[in-house]
C-alpha positions, 0 to 999 in steps of 0.5 A, a space after each residue: 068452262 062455260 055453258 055459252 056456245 062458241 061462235 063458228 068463228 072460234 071453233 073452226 079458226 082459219 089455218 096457220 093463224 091461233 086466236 088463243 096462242 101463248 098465254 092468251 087463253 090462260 086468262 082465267 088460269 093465271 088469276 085464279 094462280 095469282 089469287 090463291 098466291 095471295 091467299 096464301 101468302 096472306 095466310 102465312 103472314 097471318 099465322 107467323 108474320 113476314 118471315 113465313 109470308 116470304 116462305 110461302 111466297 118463295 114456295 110458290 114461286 118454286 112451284 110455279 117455275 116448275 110447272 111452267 117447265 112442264 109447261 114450255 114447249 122445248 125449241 127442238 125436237 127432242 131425239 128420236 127414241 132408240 128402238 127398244 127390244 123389251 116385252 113391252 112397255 118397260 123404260 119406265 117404272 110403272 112400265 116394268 111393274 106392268 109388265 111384272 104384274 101381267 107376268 105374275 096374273 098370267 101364271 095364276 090365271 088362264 083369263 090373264 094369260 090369254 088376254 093380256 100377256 099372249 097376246 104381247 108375246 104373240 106380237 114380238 113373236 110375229 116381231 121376231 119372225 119377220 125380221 130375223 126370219 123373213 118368216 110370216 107368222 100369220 101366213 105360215 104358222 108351221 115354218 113358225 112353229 119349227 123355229 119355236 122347238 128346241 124347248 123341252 116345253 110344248 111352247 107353241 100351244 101356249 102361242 099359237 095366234 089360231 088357239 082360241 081362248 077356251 070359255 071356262 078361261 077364268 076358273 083355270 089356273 095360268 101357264 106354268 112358271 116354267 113354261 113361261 120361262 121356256 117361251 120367254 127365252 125361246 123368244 129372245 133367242 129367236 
């Protein structure tokens, strides 16, 4: 980057019309690749001859079509995502080991629970109240409340939107595995 300012030409350029499209503005990024493939490659024939500066050279250009994959910008617009009925963000795997982690805090810690993963339950509830129920949770609290019975487990003091979070929330253990387990699947059942 440099320290130089821009010009006003180039930080408000006109509509429709890039003064840096394509590979243009990569400049300083392409010759700073070509170099170290140089280096490099210098460097494999200096340690083991033409053989291992071929080596190189193919690894390099390996690396170089992949990131440029990641690079390219596809024709076409990729499909629409089906919507998803998870918790949350579970397509991926860092998803659904987030979604794990915020499971496990949440029966340890009361903190975890209030701030983390109630508030995730409490979307999907307000979620499922509307569209399966026609129900506003924020509006009507008790229509809501009547369609969370049918647990053994007081669940809706668990979720209730109006609860607030009690201030000693970090010293207090989480919400019972078996409570959680009983919300989760009045939830989907909902």
């Amino acid at each position: 980057m440099s320290n130089s300012p821009q010009r006003p030409a180039e930080r408000n350029p006109p509509r429709g019309r890039d003064p840096l499209s394509g590979w243009a503005g990569a400049t300083r990024e392409l010759t700073v690749a070509g170099l170290l493939v140089v280096v490099l490659t210098a460097a494999g024939w200096a340690l083991d001859g033409p053989a291992a500066a071929v080596f190189v050279l193919l690894i390099c250009i390996a690396v170089s079509l992949v990131a440029l994959r990641a690079l390219i910008e596809p024709d076409q617009e990729p499909p629409a995502p089906e919507a998803s009925r998870e918790l949350g963000p579970g397509q991926s795997f860092i998803g659904v080991w987030r979604t794990r982690s915020d499971l496990v805090d949440a029966t340890k810690s009361l903190s975890a629970w209030e701030y983390r993963l109630r508030p995730r339950l409490t979307n999907l509830l307000a979620a499922r109240l509307s569209e399966r129920h026609g129900v506003s949770l924020a509006d009507d609290p008790q229509a809501a409340r009547d369609l969370l019975r049918g647990t053994r487990h007081d669940v809706w003091r668990w979720i209730d939107p109006s609860r607030p979070a009690p201030p000693d929330a970090e010293s207090q253990p989480g919400i019972p595995p078996s409570v959680l387990a009983a919300l989760i699947d009045r939830l989907e059942k909902l």
